[in-house]
FINU-864651 format. One record per residue (C-alpha): residue in one letter; x, y, z negated. Coordinates in steps of 0.2 Angstrom, whole numbers, plus 5000, padded with zeros to 4 digits. Each point is the difference from the previous one (the first is absolute). Layout:
N
+----+------+------+------+
: aa :   c1 :   c2 :   c3 :
+----+------+------+------+
:  a :    X :    Y :    Z :
...
+----+------+------+------+
END
This chain:
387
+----+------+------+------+
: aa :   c1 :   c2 :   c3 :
+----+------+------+------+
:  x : 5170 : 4609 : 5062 :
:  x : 4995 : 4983 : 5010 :
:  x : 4994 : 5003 : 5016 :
:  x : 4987 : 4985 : 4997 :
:  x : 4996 : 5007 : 4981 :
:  x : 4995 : 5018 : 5009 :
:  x : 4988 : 4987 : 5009 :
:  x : 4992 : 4994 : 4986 :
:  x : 4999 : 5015 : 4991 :
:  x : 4991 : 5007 : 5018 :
:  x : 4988 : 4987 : 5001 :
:  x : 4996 : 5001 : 4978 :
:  x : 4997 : 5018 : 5003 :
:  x : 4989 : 5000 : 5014 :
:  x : 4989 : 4986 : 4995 :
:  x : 4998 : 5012 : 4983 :
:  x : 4996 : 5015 : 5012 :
:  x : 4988 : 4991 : 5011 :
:  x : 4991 : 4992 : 4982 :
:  x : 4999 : 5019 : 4993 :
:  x : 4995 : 5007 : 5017 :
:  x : 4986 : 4987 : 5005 :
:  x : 4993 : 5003 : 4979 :
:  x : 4998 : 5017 : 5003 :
:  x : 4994 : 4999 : 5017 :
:  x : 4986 : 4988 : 4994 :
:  x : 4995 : 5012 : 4987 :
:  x : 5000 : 5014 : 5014 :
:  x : 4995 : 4996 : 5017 :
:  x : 4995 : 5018 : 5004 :
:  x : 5018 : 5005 : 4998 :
:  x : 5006 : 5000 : 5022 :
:  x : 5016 : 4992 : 5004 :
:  x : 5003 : 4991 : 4983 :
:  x : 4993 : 4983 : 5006 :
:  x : 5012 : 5002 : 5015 :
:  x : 5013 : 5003 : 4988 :
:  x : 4996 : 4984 : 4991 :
:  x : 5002 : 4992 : 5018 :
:  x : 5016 : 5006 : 5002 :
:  x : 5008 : 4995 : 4984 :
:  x : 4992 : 4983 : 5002 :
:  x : 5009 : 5000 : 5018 :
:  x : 5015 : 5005 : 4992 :
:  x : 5000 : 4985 : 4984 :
:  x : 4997 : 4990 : 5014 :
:  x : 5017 : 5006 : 5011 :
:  x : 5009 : 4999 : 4981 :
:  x : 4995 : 4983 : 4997 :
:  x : 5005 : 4993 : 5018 :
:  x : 5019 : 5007 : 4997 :
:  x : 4999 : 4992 : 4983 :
:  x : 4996 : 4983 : 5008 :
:  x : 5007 : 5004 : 5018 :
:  x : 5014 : 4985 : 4996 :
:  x : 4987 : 4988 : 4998 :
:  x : 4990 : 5005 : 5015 :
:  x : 5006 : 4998 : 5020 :
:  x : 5010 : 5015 : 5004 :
:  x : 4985 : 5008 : 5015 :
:  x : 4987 : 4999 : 4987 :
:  x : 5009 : 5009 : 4987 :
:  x : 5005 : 5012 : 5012 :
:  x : 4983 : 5003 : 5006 :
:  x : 4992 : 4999 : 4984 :
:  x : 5012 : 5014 : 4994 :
:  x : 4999 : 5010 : 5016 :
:  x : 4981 : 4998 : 5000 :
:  x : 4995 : 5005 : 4982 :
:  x : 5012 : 5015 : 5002 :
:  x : 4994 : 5006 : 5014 :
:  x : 4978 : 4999 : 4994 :
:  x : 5009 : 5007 : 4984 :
:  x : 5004 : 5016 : 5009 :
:  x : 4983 : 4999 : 5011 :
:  x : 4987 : 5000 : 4986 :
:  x : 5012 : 5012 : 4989 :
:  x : 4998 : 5013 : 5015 :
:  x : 4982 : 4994 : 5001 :
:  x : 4997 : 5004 : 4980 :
:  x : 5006 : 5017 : 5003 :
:  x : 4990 : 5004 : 5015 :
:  x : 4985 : 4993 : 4990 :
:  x : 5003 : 5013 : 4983 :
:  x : 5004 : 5012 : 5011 :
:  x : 4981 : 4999 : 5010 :
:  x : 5009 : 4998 : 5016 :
:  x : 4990 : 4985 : 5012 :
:  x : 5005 : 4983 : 5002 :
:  x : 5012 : 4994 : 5014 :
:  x : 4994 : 4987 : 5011 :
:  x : 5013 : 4988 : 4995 :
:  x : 5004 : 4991 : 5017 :
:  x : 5016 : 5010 : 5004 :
:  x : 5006 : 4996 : 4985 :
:  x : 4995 : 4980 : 5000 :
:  x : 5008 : 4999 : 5018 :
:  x : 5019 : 5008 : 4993 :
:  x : 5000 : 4991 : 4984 :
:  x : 4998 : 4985 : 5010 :
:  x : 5014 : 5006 : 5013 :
:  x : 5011 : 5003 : 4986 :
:  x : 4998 : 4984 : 4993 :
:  x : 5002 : 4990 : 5016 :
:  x : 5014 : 5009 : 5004 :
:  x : 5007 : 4995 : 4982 :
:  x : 4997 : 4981 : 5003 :
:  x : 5008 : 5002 : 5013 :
:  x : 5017 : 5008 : 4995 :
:  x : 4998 : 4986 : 4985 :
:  x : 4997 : 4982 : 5009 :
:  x : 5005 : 5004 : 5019 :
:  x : 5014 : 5013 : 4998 :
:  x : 5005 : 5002 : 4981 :
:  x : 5005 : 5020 : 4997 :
:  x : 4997 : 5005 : 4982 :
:  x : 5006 : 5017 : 5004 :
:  x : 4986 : 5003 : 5014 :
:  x : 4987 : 4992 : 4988 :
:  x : 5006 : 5012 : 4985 :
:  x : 4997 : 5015 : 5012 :
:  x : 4982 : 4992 : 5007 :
:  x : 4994 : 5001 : 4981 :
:  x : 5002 : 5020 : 4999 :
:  x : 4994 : 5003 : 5018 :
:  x : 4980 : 4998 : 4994 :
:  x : 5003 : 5004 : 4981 :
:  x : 5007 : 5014 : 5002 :
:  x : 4992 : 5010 : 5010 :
:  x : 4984 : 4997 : 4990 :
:  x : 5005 : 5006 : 4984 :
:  x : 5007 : 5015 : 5007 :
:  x : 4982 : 5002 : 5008 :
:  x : 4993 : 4996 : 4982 :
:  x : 5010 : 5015 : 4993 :
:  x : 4996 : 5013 : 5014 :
:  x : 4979 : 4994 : 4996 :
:  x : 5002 : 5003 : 4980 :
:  x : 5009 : 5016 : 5001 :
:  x : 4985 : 5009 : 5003 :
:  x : 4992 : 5014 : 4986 :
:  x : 5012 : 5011 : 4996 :
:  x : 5016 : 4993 : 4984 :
:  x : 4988 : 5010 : 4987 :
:  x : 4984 : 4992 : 5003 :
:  x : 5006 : 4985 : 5003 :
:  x : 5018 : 4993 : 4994 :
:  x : 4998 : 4983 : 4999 :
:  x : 4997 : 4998 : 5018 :
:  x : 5017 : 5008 : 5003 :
:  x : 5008 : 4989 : 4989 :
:  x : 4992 : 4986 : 5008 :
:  x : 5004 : 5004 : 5016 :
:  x : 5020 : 5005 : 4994 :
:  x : 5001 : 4984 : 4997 :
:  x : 4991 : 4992 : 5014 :
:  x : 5009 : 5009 : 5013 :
:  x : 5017 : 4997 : 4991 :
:  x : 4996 : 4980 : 5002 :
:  x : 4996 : 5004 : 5016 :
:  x : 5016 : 5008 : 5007 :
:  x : 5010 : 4986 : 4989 :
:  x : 4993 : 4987 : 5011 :
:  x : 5006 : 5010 : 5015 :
:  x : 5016 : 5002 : 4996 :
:  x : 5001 : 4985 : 4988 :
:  x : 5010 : 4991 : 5016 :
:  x : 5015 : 5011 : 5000 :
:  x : 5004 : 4994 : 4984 :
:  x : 5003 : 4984 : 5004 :
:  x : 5010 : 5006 : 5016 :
:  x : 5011 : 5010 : 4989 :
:  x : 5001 : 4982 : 4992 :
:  x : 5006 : 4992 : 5016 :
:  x : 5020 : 5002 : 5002 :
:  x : 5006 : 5007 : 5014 :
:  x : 5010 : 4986 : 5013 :
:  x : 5015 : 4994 : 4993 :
:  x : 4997 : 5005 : 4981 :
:  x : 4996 : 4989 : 4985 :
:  x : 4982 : 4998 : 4994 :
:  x : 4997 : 5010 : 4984 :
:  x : 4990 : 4988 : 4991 :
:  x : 4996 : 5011 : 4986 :
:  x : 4990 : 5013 : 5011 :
:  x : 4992 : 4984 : 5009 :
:  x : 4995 : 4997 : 4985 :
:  x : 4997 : 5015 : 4992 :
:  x : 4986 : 5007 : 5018 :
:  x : 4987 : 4989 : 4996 :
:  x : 5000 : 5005 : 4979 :
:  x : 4998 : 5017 : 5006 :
:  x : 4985 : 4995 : 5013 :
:  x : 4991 : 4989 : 4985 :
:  x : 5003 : 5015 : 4989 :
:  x : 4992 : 5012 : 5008 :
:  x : 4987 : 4988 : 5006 :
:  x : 4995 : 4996 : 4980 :
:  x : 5001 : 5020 : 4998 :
:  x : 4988 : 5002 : 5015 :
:  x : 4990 : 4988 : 4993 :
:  x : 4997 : 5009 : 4983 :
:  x : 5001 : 5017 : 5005 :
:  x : 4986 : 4998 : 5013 :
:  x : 4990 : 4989 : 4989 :
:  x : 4997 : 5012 : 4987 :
:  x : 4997 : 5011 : 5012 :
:  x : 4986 : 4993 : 5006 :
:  x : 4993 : 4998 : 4983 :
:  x : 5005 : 5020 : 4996 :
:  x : 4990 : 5001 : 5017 :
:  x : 4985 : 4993 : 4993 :
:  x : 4999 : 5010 : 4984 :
:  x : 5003 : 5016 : 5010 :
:  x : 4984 : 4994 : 5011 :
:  x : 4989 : 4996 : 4984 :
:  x : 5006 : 5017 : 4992 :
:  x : 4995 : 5010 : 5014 :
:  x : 4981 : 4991 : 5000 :
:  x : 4997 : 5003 : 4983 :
:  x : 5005 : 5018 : 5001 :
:  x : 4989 : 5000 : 5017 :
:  x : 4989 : 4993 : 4989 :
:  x : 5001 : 5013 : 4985 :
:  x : 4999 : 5014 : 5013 :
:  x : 4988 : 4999 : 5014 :
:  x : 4981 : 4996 : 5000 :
:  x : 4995 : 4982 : 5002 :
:  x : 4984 : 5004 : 5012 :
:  x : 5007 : 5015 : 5012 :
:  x : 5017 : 4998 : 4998 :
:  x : 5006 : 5017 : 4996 :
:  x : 5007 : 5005 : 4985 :
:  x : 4992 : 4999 : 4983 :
:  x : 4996 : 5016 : 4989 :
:  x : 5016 : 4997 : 4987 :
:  x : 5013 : 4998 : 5015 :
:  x : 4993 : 5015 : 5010 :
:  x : 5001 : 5011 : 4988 :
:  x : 5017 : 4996 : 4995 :
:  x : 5004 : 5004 : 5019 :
:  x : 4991 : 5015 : 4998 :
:  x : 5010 : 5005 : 4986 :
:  x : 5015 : 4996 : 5010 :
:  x : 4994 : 5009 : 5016 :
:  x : 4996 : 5018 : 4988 :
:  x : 5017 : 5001 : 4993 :
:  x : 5008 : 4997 : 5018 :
:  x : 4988 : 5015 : 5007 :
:  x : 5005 : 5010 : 4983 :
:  x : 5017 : 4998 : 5007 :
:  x : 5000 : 5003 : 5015 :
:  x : 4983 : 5015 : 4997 :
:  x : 4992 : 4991 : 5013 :
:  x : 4982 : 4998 : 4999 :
:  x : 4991 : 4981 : 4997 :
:  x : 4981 : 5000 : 5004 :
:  x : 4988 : 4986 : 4991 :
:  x : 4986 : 4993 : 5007 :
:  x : 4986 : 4991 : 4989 :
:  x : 4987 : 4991 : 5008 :
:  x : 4982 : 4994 : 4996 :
:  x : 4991 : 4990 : 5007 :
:  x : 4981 : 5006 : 5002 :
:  x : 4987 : 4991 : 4993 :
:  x : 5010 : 4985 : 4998 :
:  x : 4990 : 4993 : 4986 :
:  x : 4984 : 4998 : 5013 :
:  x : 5012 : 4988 : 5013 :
:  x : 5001 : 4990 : 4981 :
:  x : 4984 : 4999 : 4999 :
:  x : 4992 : 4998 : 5017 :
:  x : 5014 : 4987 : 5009 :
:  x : 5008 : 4995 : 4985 :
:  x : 5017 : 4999 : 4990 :
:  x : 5010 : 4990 : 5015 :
:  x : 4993 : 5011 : 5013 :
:  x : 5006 : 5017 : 4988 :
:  x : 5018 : 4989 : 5000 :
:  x : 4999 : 5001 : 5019 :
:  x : 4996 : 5019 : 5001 :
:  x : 5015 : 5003 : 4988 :
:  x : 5012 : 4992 : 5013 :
:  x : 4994 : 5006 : 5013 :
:  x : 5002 : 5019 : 4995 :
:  x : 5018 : 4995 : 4995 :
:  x : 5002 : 4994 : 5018 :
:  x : 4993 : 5017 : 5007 :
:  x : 5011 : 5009 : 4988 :
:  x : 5014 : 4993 : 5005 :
:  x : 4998 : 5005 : 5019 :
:  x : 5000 : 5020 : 4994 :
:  x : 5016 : 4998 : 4988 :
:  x : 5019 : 4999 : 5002 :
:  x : 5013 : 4991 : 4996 :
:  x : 5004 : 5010 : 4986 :
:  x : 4983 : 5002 : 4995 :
:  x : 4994 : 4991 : 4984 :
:  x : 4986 : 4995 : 4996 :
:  x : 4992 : 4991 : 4982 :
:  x : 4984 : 4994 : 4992 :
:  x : 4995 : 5010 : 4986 :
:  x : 4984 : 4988 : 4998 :
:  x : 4985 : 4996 : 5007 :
:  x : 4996 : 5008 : 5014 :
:  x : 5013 : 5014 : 4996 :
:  x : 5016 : 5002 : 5009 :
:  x : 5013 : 5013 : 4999 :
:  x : 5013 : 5003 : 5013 :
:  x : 5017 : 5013 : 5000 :
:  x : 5008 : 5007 : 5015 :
:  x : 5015 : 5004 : 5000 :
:  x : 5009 : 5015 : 5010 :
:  x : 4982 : 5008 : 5006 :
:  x : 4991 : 5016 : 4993 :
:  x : 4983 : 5003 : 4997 :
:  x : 4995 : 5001 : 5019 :
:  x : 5007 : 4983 : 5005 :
:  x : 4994 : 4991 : 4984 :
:  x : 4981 : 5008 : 5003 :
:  x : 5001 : 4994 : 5019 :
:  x : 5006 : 4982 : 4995 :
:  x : 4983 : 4999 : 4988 :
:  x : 4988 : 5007 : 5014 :
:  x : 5009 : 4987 : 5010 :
:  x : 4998 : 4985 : 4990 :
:  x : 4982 : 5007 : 4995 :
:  x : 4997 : 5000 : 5019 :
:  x : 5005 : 4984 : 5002 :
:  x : 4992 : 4991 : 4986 :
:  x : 4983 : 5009 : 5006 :
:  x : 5001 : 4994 : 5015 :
:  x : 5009 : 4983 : 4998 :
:  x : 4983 : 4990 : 4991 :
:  x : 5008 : 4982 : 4993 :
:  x : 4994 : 4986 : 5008 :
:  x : 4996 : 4985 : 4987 :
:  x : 5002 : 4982 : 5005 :
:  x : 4977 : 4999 : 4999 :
:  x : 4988 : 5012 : 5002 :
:  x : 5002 : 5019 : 5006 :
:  x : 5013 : 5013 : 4999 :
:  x : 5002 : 5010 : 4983 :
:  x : 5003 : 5018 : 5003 :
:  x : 5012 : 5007 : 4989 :
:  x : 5005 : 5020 : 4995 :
:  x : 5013 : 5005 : 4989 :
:  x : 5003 : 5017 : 4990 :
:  x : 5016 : 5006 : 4998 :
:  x : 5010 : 5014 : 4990 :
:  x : 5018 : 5007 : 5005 :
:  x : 5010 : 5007 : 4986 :
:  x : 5019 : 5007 : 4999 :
:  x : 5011 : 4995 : 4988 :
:  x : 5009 : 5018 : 4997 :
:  x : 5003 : 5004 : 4984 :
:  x : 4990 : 4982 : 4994 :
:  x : 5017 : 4991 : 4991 :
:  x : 4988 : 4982 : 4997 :
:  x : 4991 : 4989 : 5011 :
:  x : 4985 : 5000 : 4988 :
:  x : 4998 : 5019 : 5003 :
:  x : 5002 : 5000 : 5019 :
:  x : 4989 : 4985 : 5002 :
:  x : 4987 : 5011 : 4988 :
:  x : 5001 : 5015 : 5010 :
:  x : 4996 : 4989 : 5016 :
:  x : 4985 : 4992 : 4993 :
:  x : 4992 : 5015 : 4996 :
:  x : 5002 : 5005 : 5017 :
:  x : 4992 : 4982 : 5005 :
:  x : 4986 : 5002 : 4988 :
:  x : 4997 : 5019 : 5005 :
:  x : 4999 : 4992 : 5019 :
:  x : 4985 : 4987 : 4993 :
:  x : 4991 : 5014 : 4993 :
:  x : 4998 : 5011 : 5017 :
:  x : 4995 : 4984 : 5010 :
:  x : 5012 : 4986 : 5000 :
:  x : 5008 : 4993 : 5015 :
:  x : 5012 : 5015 : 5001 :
:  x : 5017 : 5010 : 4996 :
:  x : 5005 : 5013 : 4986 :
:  x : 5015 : 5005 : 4997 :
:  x : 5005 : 5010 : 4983 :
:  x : 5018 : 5009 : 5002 :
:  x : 5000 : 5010 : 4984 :
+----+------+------+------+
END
């Protein structure tokens, strides 16, 4: 194919990739790193579009138009990944000051000491080193939970070490001293260099867009399994963990206690501070919750003021001294509203194992009566039924 027809083709393509990427980041502002995206792919119509018209510009400003737009290409595409990745910004100073570099350095080896070669080798120093960065950030999650970023970051990384290498191409090109030019294989470098920069160009593009799907899919299931106001999970998704969890201690005959919680009187904190205060007395036993629990501790919102948690590899004894723990704490730990005074809360829990229970719904049943068998001797304390 024509080298400038590849060129074309390049800029067609990622004036349609920037235009589908900037609609869907409008739609979707929330979605991290996608706007950057956008960025990037406008820098890169932009780099496409100056080797399109580079015969009708003066030689510098094409070169640094070219070398430029790649380079901020590569920046805000490692800057996108960082961003859906949650990682922090960069102060962007460093980068400012080497792009800048680069480009002098390219004027310079175009108007003062002409040497494409050293310019062609310039162009992957910045580039490519960025997209190999990209691809370490994605590749983060584990290839079962999340593919897509692997694929992405395949193909970021690829580009990448391309632009490295790209170089020795064209000194495979060069003939030795003394020997003919092969004018074919001068020809034929800089097809293979559009190629796999229009390849690049698609393959990362949908990427980005697969990335974005991936994000919104994983907030609507977020959103389908954990509870809006404490942020644990709902009722459906923990028992469907819970399920999970029995038939892994089945297997393995390991004991899994369950806790199921109540808060006392919780109908009076309704009543006497109000709806928005009962909100805050929610969170805040979740929060004290969460400093008695483990990693591999689950805990769900069974509704209301009732929560249920399992604990995984523990018997009877641990599970009853994680309750008294948490009771401790939350009796002791009052929740401090943004007005008026602390509301002093106590919680009634009931510990139940799950040996010889095959359902969620039965383990969770046999805990409850232990919680409610801890209101009726006083509240504000621990039973826990074994048999």
């Amino acid at each position: 194919m024509h080298s400038p027809t590849l060129v074309i083709v390049s800029a067609l393509l990622a004036a349609l990739i920037t235009t589908v990427l900037y609609a869907v980041w409008y739609f979707n502002k929330n979605i991290p790193g996608l706007g950057l995206w956008t960025l990037s792919f406008l820098g890169g119509s932009v780099a496409c579009t100056s080797l399109v018209a580079r015969n009708y510009l003066p030689e510098v400003l094409s070169v640094a138009l070219a070398q430029g737009c790649m380079a901020v290409v590569a920046y805000t595409c490692l800057l996108g990944g960082r961003a859906y990745m949650g990682r922090p910004p960069w102060r962007h100073g460093y980068a400012a000051a080497i792009i800048l570099a680069l480009l002098l350095v390219s004027a310079y080896f175009t108007a003062v000491e002409p040497r494409p070669g050293v310019r062609f080798v310039l162009a992957g120093v910045f580039v490519g080193p960025c997209f190999l960065l990209t691809a370490h950030t994605l590749a983060r999650g584990g290839f079962r939970q999340a593919p897509v970023r692997y694929l992405v970051a395949g193909a970021m990384g690829a580009h990448g070490l391309f632009a490295l290498l790209r170089p020795f191409l064209f000194k495979l090109a060069v003939p030795a001293e003394g020997q003919a030019p092969d004018n074919h294989l001068l020809e034929l470098v800089p097809q293979i260099v559009m190629l796999e920069g229009t390849l690049a160009l698609v393959l990362i593009g949908f990427g980005a867009l697969m990335l974005a799907h991936e994000y919104t899919t994983r907030e609507l299931r977020h959103l389908a399994e954990v509870d809006a106001l404490t942020g644990v999970f709902n009722r459906r998704a923990f028992l469907t963990l819970l399920d999970k969890a029995i038939s892994g201690a089945q297997r393995t005959q390991t004991p899994l206690p369950v806790l199921v919680i109540d808060l006392d009187h919780f109908k009076k904190v309704n009543d006497t501070w109000g709806h928005r205060s009962g909100d805050d007395v929610l969170r805040h036993f979740v929060l004290l919750a969460s400093r008695c629990l483990r990693k591999e501790d689950v805990m769900g919102r069974l509704g209301g003021e009732e929560f249920a948690i399992f604990v995984p590899h523990a018997d009877a004894a641990g599970a009853a001294a994680v309750a008294e723990r948490l009771r401790a704490l939350v009796e002791t730990q009052p929740v401090e509203p943004a007005a008026g005074r602390d509301i002093r809360i106590t919680v009634s829990i009931g510990v139940a194992l799950c040996a010889g229970i095959h359902s969620s719904e039965a383990v969770l049943q046999r805990a409850d009566e232990a919680m409610y068998l801890a209101k009726q001797r006083g509240r504000n304390r621990v039973e826990v039924l074994l048999a």
